[in-house]
TIMARNU-661904 format. One record per residue: residue number from 1; x, z, y of N, C-alpha, C in turn. Coordinates in steps of 0.2 Angstrom, whole numbers, padded with zeros to 4 digits, m for minus. Layout:
% residues N
SITE	NUM	X	Z	Y	X	Z	Y	X	Z	Y
...
***
This chain:
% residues 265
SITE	1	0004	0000	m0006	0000	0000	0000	0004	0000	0006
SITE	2	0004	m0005	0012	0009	m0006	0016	0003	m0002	0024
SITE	3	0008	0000	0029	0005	0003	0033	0008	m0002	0039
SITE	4	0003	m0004	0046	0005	m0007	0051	0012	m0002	0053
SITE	5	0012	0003	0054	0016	0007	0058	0021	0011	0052
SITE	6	0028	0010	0053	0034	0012	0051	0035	0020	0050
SITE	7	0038	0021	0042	0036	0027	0040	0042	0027	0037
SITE	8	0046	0035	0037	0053	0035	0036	0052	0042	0031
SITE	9	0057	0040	0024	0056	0045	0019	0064	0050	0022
SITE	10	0064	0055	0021	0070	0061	0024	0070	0063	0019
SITE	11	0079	0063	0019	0085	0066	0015	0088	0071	0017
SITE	12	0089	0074	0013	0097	0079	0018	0100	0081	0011
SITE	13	0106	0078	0013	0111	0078	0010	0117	0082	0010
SITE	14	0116	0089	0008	0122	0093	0010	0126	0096	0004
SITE	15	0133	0097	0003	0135	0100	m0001	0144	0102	0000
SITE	16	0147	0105	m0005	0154	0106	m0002	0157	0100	m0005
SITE	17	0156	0097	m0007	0160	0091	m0009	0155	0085	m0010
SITE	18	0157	0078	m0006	0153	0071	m0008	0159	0066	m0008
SITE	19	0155	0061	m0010	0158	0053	m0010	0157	0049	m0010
SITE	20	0159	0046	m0006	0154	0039	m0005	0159	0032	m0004
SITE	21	0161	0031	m0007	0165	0024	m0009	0161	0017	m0009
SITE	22	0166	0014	m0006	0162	0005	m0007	0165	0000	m0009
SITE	23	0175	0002	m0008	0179	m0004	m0010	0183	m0001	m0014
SITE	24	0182	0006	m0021	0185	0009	m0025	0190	0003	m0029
SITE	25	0195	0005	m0029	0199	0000	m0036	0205	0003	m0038
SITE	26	0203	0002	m0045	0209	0005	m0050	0212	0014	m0048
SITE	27	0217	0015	m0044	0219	0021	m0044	0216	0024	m0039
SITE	28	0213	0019	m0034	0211	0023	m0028	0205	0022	m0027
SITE	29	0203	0026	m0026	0195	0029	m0024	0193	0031	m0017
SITE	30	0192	0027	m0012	0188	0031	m0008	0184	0031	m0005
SITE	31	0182	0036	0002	0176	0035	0002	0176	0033	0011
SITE	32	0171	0035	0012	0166	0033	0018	0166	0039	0023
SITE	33	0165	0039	0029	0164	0044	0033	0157	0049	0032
SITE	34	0152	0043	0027	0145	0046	0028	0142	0042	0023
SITE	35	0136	0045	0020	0133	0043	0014	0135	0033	0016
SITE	36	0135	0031	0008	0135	0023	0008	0125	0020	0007
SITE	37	0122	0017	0009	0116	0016	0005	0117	0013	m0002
SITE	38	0121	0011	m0006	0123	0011	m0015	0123	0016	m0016
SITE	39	0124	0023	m0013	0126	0030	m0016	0119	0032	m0017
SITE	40	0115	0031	m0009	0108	0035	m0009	0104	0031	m0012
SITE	41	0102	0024	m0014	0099	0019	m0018	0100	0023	m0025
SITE	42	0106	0023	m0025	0107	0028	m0032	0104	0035	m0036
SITE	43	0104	0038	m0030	0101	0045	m0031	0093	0044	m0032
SITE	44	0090	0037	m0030	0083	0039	m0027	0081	0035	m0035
SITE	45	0088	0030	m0037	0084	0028	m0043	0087	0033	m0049
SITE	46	0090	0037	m0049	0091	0042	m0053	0086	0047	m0053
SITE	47	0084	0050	m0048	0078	0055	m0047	0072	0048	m0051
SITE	48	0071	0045	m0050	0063	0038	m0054	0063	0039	m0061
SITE	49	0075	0041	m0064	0074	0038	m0069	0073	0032	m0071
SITE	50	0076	0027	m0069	0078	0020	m0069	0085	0019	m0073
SITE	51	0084	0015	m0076	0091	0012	m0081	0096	0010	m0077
SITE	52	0101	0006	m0078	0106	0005	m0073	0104	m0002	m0073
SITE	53	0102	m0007	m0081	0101	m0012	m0080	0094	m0015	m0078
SITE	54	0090	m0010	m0073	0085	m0013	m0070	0086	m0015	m0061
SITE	55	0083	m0017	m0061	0084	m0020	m0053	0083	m0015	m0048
SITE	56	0087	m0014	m0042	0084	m0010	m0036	0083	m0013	m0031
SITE	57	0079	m0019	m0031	0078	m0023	m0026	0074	m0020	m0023
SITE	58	0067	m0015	m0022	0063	m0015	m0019	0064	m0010	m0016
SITE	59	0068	m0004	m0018	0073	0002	m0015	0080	0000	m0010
SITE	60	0083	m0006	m0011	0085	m0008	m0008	0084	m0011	0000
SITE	61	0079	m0013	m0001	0075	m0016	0003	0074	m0013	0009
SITE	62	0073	m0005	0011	0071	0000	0014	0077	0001	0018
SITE	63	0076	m0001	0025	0081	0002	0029	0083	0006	0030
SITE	64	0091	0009	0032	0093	0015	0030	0096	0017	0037
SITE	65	0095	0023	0040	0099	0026	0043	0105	0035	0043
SITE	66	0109	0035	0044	0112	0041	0044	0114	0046	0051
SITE	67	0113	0053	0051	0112	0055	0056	0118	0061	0052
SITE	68	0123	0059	0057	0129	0066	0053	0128	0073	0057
SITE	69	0124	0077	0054	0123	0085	0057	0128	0090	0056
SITE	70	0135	0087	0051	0140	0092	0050	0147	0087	0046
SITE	71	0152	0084	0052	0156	0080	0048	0159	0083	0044
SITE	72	0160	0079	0038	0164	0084	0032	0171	0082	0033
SITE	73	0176	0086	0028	0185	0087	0031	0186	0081	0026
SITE	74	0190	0076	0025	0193	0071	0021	0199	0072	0019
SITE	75	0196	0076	0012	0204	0078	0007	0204	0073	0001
SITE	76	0207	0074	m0002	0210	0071	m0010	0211	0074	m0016
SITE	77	0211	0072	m0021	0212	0076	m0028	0217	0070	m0030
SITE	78	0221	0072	m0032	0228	0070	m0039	0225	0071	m0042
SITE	79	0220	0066	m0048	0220	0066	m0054	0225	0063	m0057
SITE	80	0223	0067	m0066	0226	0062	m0069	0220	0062	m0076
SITE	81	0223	0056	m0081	0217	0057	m0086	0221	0056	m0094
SITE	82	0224	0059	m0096	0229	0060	m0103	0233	0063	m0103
SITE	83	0237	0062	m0107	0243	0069	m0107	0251	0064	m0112
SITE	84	0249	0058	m0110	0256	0054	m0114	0253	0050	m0121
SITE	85	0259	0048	m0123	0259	0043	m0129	0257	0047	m0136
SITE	86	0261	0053	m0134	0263	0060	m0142	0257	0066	m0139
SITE	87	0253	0066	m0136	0248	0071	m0135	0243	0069	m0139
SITE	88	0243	0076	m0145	0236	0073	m0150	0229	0077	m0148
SITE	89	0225	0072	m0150	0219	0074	m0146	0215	0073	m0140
SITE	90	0221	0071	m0136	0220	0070	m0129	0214	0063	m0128
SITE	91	0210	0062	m0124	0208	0056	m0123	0211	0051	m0119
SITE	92	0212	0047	m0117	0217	0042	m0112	0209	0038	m0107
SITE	93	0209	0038	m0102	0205	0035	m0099	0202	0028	m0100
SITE	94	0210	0025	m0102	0207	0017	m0107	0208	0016	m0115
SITE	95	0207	0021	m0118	0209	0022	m0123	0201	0021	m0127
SITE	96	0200	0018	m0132	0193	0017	m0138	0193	0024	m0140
SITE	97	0187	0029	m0141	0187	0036	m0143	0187	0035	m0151
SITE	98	0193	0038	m0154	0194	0036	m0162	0190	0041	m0164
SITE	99	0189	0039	m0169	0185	0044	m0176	0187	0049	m0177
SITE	100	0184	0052	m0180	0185	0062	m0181	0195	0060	m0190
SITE	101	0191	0053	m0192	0195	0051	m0198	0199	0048	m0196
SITE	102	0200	0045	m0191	0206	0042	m0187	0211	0044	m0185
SITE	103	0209	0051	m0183	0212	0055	m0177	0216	0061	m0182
SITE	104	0214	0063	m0192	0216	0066	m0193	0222	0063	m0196
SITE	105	0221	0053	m0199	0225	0052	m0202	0232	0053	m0198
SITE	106	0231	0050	m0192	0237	0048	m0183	0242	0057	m0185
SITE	107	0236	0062	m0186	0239	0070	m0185	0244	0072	m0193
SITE	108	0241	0066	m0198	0245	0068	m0206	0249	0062	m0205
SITE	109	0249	0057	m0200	0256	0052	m0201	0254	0047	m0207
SITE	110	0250	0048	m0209	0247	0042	m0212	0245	0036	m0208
SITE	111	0242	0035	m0203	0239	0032	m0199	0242	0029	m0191
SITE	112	0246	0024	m0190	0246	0024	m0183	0243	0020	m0178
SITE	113	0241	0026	m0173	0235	0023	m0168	0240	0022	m0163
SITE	114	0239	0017	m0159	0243	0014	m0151	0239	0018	m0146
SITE	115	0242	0022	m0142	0238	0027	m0139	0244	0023	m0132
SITE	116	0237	0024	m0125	0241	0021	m0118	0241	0027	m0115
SITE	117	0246	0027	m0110	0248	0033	m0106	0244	0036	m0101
SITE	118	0247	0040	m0098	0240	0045	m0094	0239	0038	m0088
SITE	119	0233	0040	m0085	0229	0035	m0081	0230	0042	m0073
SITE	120	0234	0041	m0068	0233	0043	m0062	0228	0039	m0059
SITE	121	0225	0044	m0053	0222	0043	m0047	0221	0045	m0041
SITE	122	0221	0043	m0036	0218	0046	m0028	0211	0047	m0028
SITE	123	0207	0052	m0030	0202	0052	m0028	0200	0057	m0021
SITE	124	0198	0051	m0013	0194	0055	m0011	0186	0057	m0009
SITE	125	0187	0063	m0006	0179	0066	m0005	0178	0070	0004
SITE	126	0173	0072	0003	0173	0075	0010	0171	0082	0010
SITE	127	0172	0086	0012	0171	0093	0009	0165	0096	0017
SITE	128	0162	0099	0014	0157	0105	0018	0153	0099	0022
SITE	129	0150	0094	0021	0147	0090	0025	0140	0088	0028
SITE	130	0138	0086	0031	0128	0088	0030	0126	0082	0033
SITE	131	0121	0078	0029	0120	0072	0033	0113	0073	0032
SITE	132	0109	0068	0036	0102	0068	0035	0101	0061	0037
SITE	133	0096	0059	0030	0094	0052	0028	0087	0050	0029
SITE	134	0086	0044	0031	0079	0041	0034	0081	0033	0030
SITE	135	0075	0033	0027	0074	0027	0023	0067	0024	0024
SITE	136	0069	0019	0030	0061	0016	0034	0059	0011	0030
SITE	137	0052	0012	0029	0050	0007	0027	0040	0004	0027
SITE	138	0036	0001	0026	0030	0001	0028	0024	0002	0020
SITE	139	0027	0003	0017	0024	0004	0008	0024	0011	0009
SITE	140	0020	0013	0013	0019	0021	0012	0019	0024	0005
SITE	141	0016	0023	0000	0014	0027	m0006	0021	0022	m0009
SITE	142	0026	0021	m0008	0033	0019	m0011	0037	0025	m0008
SITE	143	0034	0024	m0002	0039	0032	0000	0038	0038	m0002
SITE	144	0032	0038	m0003	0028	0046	m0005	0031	0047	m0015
SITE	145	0030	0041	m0018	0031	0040	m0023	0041	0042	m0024
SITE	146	0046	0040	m0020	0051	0044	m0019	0052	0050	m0018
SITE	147	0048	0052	m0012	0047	0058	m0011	0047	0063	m0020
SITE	148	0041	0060	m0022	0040	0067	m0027	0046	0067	m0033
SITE	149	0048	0059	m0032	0053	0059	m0037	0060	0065	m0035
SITE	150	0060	0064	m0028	0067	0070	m0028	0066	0075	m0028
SITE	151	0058	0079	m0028	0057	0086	m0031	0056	0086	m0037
SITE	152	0057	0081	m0041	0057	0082	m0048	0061	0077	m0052
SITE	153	0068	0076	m0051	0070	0072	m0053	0075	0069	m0061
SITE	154	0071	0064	m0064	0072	0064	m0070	0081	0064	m0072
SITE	155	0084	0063	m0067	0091	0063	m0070	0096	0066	m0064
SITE	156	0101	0071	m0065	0104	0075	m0061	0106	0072	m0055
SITE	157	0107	0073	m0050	0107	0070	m0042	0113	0072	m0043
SITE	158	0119	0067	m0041	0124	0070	m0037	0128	0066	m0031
SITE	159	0130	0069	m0026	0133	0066	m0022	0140	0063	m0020
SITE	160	0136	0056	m0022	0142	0052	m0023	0146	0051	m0030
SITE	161	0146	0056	m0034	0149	0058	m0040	0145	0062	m0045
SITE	162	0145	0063	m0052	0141	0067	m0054	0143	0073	m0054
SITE	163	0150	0074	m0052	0152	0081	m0052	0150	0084	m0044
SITE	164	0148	0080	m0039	0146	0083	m0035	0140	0086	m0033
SITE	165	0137	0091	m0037	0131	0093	m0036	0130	0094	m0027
SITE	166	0123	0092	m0026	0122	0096	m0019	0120	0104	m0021
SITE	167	0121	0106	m0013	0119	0116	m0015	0113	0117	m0011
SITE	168	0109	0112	m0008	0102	0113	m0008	0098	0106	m0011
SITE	169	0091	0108	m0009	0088	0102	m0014	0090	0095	m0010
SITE	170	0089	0091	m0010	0091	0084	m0008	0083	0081	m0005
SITE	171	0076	0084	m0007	0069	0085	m0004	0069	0089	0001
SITE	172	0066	0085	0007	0065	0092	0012	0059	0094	0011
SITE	173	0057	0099	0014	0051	0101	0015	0045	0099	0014
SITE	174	0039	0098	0010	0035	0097	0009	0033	0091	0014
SITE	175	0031	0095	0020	0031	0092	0026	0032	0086	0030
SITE	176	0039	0088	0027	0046	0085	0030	0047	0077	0026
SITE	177	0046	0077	0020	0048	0074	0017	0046	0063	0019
SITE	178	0040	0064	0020	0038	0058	0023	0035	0058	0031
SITE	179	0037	0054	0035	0036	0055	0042	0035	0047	0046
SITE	180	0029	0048	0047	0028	0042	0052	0033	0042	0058
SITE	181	0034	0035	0058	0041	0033	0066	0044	0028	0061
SITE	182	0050	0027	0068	0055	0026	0065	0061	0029	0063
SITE	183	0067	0028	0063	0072	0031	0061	0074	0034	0069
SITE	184	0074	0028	0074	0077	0033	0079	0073	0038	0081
SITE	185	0069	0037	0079	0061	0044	0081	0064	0052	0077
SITE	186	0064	0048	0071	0066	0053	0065	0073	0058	0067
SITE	187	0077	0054	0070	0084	0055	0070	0084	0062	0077
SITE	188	0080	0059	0081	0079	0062	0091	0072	0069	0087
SITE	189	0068	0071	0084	0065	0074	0082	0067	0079	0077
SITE	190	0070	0078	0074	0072	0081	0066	0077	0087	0068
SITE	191	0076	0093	0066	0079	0099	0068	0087	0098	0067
SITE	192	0092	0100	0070	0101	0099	0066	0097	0106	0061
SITE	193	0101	0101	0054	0099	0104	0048	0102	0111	0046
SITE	194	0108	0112	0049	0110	0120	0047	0107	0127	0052
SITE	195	0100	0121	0056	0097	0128	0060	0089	0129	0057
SITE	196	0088	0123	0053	0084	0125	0050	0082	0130	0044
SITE	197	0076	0134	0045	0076	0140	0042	0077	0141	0036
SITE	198	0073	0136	0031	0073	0135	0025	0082	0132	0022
SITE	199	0085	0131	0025	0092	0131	0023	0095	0137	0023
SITE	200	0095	0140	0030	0097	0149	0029	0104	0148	0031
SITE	201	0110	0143	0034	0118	0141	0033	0119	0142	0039
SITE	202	0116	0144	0044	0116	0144	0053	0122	0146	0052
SITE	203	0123	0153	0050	0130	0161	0052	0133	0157	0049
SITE	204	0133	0152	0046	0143	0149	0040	0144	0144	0046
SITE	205	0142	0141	0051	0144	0137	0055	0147	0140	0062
SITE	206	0149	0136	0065	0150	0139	0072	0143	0137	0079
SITE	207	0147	0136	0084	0140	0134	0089	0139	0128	0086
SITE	208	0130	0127	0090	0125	0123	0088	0129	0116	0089
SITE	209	0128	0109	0086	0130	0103	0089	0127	0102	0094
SITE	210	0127	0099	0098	0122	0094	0103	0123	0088	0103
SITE	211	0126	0083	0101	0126	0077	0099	0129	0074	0094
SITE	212	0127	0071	0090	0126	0069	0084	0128	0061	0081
SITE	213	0131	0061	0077	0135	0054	0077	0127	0049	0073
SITE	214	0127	0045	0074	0121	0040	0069	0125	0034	0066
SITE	215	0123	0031	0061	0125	0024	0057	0118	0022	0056
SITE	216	0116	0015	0058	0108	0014	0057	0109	0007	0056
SITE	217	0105	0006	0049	0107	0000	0047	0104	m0005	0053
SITE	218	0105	m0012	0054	0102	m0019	0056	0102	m0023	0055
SITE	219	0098	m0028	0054	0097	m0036	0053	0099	m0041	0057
SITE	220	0100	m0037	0065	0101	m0044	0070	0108	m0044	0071
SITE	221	0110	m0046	0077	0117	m0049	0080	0120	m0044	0082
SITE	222	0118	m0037	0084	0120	m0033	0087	0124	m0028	0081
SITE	223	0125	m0030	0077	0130	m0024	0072	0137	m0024	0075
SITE	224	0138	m0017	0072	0145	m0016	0076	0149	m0018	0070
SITE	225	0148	m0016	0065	0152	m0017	0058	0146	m0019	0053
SITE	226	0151	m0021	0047	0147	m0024	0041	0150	m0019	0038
SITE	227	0147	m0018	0030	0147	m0011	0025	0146	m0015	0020
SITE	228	0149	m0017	0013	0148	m0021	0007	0144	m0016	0003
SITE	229	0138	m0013	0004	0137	m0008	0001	0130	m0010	m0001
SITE	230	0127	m0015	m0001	0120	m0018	0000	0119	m0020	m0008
SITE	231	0114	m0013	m0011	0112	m0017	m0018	0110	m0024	m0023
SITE	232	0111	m0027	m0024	0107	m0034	m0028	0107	m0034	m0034
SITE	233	0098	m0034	m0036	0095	m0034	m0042	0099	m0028	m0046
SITE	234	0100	m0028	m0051	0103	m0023	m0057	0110	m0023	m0055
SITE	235	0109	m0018	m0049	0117	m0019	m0045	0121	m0013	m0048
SITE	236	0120	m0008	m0054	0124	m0003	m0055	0125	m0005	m0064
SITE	237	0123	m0010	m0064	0125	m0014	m0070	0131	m0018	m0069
SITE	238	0130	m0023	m0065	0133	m0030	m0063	0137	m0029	m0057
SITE	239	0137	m0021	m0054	0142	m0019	m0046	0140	m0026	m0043
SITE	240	0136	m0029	m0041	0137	m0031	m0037	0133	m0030	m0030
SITE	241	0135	m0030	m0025	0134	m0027	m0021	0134	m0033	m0015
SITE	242	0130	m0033	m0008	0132	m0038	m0003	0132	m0033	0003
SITE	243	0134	m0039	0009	0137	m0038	0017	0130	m0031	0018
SITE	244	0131	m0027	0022	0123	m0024	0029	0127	m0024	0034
SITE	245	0125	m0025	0038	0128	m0023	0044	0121	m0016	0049
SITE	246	0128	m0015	0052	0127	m0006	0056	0128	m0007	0063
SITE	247	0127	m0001	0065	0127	m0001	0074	0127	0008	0073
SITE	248	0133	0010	0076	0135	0016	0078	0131	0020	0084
SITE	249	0130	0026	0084	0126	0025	0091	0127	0038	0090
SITE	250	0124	0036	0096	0123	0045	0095	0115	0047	0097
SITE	251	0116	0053	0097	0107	0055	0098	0108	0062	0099
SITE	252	0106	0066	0106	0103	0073	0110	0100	0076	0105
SITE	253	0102	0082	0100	0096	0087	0099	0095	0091	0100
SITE	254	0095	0091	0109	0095	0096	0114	0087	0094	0118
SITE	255	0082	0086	0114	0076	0083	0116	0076	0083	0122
SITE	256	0080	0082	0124	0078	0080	0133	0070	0076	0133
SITE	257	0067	0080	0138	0061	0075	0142	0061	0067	0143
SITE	258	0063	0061	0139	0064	0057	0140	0062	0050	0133
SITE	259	0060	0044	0137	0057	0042	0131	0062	0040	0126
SITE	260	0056	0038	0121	0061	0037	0114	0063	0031	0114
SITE	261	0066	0026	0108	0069	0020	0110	0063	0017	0107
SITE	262	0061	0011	0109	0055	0007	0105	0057	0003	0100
SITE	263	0065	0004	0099	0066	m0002	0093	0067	0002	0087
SITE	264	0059	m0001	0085	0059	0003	0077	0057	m0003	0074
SITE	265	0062	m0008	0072	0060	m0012	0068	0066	m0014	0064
***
């Protein structure tokens, strides 16, 4: 069911650690200053419970905006993933997982298996970060329909990684959750998230922000930047992913007495 006037589903995305990567390869990993939309297309087809090889075209489709209410620190981890040639039992990261009878003949010398050496990596993340997401769209009962999916979601939410759990729900407020506007509406109205009550995280911060960084996606000529982060069809099957372009911009949420911006399209 589509509505003439523009309706935005709200995210907030907070936790001590995320990631959001667009151009990861081989040892390096990283990420973004602020959610990617493949990361959050991600989350909203894992909260549905969706396959990898079904399509997110109509999730994709939903314009995205970011409003950063807490930039997170940009650190790294030195991984690694094996432990040598002569470590038994170890997994190697590109290694085939051998058999329980494989594994014992390799340990009695009977058997010899070709094991490849440890797999480093730079993986990074952002630490203590808080964003909050509007996902505009005009299929209301598609947005409400995500809505209920991220308070009950069939497979574990994580941010940007699966080891990134959030440390609140990723659903706002009942309320909260679906809102007529646009994103800029959304962005200039919506409380900064760590003074909202129902989070409780005010005292862990310092002074309030008053202005707040935005990334909002666009269609026209006006982007400031392109982001390869734009999902097509069964895009967590195939990675394939295309161009979106963005326009950087800020937002008062100090609500000065003044109009809002009319471009909500």
């Amino acid at each position: 069911m589509s509505n003439d006037n523009p309706h935005c589903l709200i995210m907030q995305l907070f936790g001590p650690m995320q990631s959001w990567g667009i151009s990861s390869r081989w040892s390096e990993r990283d990420t973004l200053l602020e959610p990617s939309k493949s990361g959050v297309i991600g989350i909203l087809a894992a909260a549905q419970g969706r396959s990898r090889d079904e399509s997110v075209d109509d999730l994709a489709a939903l314009k995205m905006g970011v409003r950063v209410d807490l930039e997170g620190v940009p650190c790294v981890d030195f991984q690694t993933a094996g432990g040598g040639d002569t470590s038994a039992g170890i997994a190697k990261a590109a290694d085939k997982v051998p058999s329980l009878k494989d594994e014992w003949a390799r340990l009695e010398g009977t058997k010899k298996i070709e094991r490849q050496g440890s797999s480093i990596s730079n993986r990074y993340h952002l630490q203590d970060a808080a964003f909050l997401v509007a996902l505009q769209g005009d299929d209301v009962a598609l947005l409400e329909e995500l809505d209920c999916a991220l308070r009950k979601p069939v497979y574990p939410i994580g941010l940007g990684r699966r080891g990134y759990v959030p440390s609140i729900p990723v659903a706002m407020p009942r309320d909260k959750g679906v809102k007529e506007g646009c994103i800029d509406e959304v962005f200039r109205t919506e409380t900064w998230l760590p003074e909202q009550e129902h989070l409780r995280i005010s005292n862990l911060f310092g002074r309030r922000q008053q202005r707040l960084r935005t990334v909002t996606e666009t269609s026209g000529s006006d982007a400031h930047a392109t982001r390869m982060d734009q999902p097509i069809g069964a895009a967590f099957a195939t990675r394939q992913f295309g161009p979106r372009g963005v326009v950087f911009c800020e937002v008062d949420t100090r609500y000065p007495e003044k109009e809002l911006s009319d471009d909500c399209n």
